[in-house]
C-alpha positions in Angstrom: -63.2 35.9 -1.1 -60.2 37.0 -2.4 -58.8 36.1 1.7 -60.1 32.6 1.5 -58.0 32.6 -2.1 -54.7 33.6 -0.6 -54.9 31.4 2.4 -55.7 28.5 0.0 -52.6 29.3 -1.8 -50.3 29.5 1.1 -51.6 26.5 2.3 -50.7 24.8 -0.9 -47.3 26.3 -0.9 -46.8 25.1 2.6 -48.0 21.6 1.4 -45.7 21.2 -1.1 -42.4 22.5 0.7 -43.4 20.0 3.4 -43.5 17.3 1.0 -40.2 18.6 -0.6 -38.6 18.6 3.1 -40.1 15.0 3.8 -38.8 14.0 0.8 -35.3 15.1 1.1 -35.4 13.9 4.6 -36.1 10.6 3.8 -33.5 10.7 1.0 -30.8 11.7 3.4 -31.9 9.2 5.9 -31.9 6.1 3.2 -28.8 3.9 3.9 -25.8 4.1 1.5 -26.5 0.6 -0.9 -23.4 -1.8 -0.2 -22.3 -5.1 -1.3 -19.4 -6.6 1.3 -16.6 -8.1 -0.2 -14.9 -9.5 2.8 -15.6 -8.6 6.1 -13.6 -10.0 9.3 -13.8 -8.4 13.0 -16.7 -7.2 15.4 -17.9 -3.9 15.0 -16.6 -1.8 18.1 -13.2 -3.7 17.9 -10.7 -4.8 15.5 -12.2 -4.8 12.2 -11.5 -4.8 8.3 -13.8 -5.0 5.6 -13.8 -4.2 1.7 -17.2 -3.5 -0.1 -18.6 -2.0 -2.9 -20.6 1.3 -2.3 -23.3 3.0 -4.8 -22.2 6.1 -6.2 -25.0 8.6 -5.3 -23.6 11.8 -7.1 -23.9 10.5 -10.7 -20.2 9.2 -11.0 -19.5 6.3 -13.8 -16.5 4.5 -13.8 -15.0 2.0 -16.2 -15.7 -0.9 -14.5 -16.3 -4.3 -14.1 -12.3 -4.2 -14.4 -9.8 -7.4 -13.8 -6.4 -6.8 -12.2 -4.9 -9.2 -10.9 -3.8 -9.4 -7.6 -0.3 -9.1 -8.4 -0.5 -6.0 -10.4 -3.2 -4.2 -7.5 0.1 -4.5 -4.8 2.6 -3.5 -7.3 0.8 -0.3 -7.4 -0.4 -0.2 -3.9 3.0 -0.5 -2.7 3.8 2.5 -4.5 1.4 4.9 -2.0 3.3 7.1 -0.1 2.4 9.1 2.8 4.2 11.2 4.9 4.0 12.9 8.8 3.1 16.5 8.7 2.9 18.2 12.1 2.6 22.2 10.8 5.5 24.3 9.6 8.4 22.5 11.4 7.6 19.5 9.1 8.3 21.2 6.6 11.6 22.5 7.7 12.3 19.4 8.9 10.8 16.8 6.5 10.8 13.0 6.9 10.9 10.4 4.8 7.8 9.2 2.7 6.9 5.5 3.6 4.5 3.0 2.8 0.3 3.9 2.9 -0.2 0.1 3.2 1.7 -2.5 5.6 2.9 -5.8 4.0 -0.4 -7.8 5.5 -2.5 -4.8 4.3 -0.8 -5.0 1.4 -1.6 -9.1 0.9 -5.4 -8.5 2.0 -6.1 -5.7 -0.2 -4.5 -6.6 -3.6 -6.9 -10.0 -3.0 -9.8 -8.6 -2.0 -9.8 -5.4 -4.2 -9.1 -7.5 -7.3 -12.4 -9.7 -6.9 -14.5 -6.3 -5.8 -13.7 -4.5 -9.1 -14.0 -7.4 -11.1 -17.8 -7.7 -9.5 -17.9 -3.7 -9.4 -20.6 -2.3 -11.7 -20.3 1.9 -13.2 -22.4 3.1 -10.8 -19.9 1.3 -7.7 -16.8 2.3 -6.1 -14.8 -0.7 -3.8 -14.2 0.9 -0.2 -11.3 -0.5 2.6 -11.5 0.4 6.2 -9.4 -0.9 9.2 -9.9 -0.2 12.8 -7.2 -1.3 14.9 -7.3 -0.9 18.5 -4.7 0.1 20.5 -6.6 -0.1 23.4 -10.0 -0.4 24.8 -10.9 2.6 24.1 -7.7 3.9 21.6 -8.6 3.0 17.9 -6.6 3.8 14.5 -8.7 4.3 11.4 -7.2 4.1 7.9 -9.9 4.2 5.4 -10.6 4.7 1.6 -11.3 3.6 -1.4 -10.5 2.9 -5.1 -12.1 2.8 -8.7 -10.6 2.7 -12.4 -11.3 5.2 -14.9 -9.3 6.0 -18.0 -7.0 3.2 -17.5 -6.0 4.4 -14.9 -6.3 3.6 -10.6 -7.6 6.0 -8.5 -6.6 5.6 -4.6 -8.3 7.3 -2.3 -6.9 7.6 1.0 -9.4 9.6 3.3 -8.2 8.7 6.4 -4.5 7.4 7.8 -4.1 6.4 11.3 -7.5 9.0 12.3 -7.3 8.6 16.3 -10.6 7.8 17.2 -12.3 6.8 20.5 -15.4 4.2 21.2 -17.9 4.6 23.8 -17.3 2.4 27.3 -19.7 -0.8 27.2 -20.5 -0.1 30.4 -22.0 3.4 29.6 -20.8 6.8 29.5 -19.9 7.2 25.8 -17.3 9.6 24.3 -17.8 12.5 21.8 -15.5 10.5 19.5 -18.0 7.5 19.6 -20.0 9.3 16.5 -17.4 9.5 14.8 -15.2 6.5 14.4 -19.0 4.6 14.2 -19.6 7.5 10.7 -15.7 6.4 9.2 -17.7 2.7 9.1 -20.4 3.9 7.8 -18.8 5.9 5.2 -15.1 5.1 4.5 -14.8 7.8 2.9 -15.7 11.2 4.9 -12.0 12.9 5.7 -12.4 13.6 9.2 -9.9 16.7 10.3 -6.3 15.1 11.0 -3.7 16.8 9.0 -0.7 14.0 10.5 -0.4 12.4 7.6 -0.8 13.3 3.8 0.2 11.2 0.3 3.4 11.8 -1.3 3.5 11.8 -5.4 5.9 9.5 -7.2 7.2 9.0 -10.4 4.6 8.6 -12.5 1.5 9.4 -10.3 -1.3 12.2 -10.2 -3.0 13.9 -7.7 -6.7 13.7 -7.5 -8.0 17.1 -7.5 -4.6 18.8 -8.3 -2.4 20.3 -6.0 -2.9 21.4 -2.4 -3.1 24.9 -1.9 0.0 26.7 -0.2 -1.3 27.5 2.9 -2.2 23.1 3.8 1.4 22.6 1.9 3.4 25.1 4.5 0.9 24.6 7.9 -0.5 20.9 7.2 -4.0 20.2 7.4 -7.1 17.5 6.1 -6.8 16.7 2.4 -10.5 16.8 1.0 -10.8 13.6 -1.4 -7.0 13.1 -1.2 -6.5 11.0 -3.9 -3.7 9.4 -6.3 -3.9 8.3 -9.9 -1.7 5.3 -10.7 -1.6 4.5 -14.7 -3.0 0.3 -14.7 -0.4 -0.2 -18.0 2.3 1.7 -17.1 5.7 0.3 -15.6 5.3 -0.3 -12.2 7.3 2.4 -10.4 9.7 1.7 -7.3 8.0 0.3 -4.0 8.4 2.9 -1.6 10.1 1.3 2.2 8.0 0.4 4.8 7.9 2.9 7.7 11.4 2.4 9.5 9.7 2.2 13.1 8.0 -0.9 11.6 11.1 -3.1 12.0 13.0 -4.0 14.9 16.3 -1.7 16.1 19.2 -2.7 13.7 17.3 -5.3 11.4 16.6 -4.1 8.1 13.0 -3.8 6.9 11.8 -5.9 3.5 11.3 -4.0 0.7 9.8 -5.9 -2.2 11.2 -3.8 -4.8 15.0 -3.7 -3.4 14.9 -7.2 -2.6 16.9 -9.7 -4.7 15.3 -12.8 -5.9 16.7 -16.0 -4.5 18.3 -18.4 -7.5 16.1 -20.8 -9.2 17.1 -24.5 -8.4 19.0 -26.5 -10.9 17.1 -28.3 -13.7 17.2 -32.1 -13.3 20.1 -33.9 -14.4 21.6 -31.1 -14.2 24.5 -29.3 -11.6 25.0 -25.7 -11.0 28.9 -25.0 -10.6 30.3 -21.8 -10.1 33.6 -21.6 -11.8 36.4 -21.9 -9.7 39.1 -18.6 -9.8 42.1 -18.9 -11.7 44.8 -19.8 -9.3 48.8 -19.3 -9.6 51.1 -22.4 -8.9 53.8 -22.1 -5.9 57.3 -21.7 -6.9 57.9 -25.7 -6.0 55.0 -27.0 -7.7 56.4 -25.0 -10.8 59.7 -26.7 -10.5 58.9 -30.3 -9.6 56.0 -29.6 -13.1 59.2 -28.6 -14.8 60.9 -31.5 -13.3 58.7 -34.3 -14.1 58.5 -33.1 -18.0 62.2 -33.3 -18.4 62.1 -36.7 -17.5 58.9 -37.4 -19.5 60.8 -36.1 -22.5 63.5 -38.3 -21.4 66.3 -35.3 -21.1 66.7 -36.9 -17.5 67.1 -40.1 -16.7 64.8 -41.7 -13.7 67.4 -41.4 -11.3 68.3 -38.0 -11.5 64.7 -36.9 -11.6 64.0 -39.0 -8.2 67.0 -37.2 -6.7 66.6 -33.9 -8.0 62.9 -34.3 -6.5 63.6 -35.4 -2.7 66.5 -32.4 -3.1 63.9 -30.0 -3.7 61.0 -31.5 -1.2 63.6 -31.3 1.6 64.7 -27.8 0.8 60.9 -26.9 0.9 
């Protein structure tokens, strides 16, 4: 009797941790609840999209939130990122540049403004571009952003992952999973320590400081994140990447560059003031001449004379 009992209970026991594991399982397997923004591209080959993701770890941020497009690429244009190939990169650094091109920068600021503004506590707006270098050669720069505590939070979990796609015709490539996983989920860091974000003035890192070891050897960032204050100032653009631009033309820089002249109001005529110029010896003396013989000191004659003496001496 007291067999049967014990078997009974295992039984149960068993039940209820396969119920747990179906559970779970079927958790796991639910897809990720998305609403697209914008969407342009075929899957598989040059693509860009923003959308709004569910949070599923009980994040809330302070959203809906309107920025306006013009404020979203000041900041923007202030995410820098930087090469970092191991020790020598440290010893000799680069320059920080741009996260986000100029066309990037236009699409974003556009379509990030409308996601947050439609972006509920419980949502987070995510970017991904795939751009192909080849058939089979992709670049992935992926991420996403949210508002909390006035403040913007850019995520940047991949820049420029190298990725490859399986061949249509069959015999796919190890890399396949993965660049199909960074569409899924913009957000999963895959391990590429190239490139990493660079603080400016006036931003925080998301998680604090990397440890020594990633600063000194490189290495993924995990959530690599910056905070960019919505009210504050906006700080300095940060250039372009210099291998953007062709050999020995500069590269626009939106912060740097001067703003052309606004046209003359109507009726109106701009005219720069001319620079004060000195008179010649002979215009001085034939001046000199003529107002003696306004002021009658000379007569009419002499001033005629005196005049063709001086233009033929000249």
């Amino acid at each position: 009797m007291g067999l049967d009992k014990n078997r009974m209970m295992r039984r149960g026991w068993i039940g209820w941790l396969s119920a747990g594991v179906m559970v779970w399982s079927a958790a796991c397997a639910a897809p990720l609840v998305t609403r697209t923004i914008y969407h342009e591209g075929e899957t598989g080959k040059q693509e860009v999209f923003v959308r709004l993701d569910h949070v599923t770890d009980g994040e809330r941020f302070d959203q809906p939130a309107q920025i306006p497009p013009a404020r979203l690429r000041e900041l923007l244009a202030t995410v820098a990122v930087e090469r970092r190939t191991g020790l020598l990169s440290v010893i000799f650094s680069e320059k920080p540049f741009r996260a986000f091109t100029d066309d990037q920068l236009d699409l974003l600021s556009a379509q990030l403004s409308k996601a947050l503004a439609e972006a509920t506590p419980e949502e987070q707006a995510v970017f991904y571009f795939n751009t192909p270098e080849s058939n089979q050669r992709f670049r992935i720069t992926s991420g996403g952003v949210y508002v909390r505590q006035e403040k913007l939070v850019v995520i940047m979990a991949n820049y420029r992952f190298v990725a490859l796609w399986s061949d249509p015709g069959g015999g796919g490539s190890n890399a396949s999973v993965s660049i199909s996983s960074a569409r899924d989920n913009p957000l999963y860091t895959y391990p590429d320590g190239s490139y990493q974000l660079v603080l400016g003035a006036g931003q925080e890192r998301l998680g604090g400081e990397p440890g020594w070891f990633r600063r000194w050897f490189g290495g993924p960032e995990r959530r690599s994140g910056v905070l960019l204050a919505l009210n504050a100032p906006a700080a300095p653009a940060v250039a372009p990447e210099e291998s953007a631009a062709p050999a020995g033309q500069p590269t626009p820089n939106a912060a740097t560059a001067q703003p052309s002249q606004p046209p003359p109001a109507s009726g109106t005529q701009s005219v720069a003031p001319a620079p004060p110029a000195s008179a010649s010896p002979l215009e001085e003396k034939l001046l000199e001449l003529k107002k003696l013989r306004d002021e009658g000191l000379i007569s009419d004659a002499d001033y005629e004379a005196k005049k063709n003496e001086l233009l033929k001496a000249f």
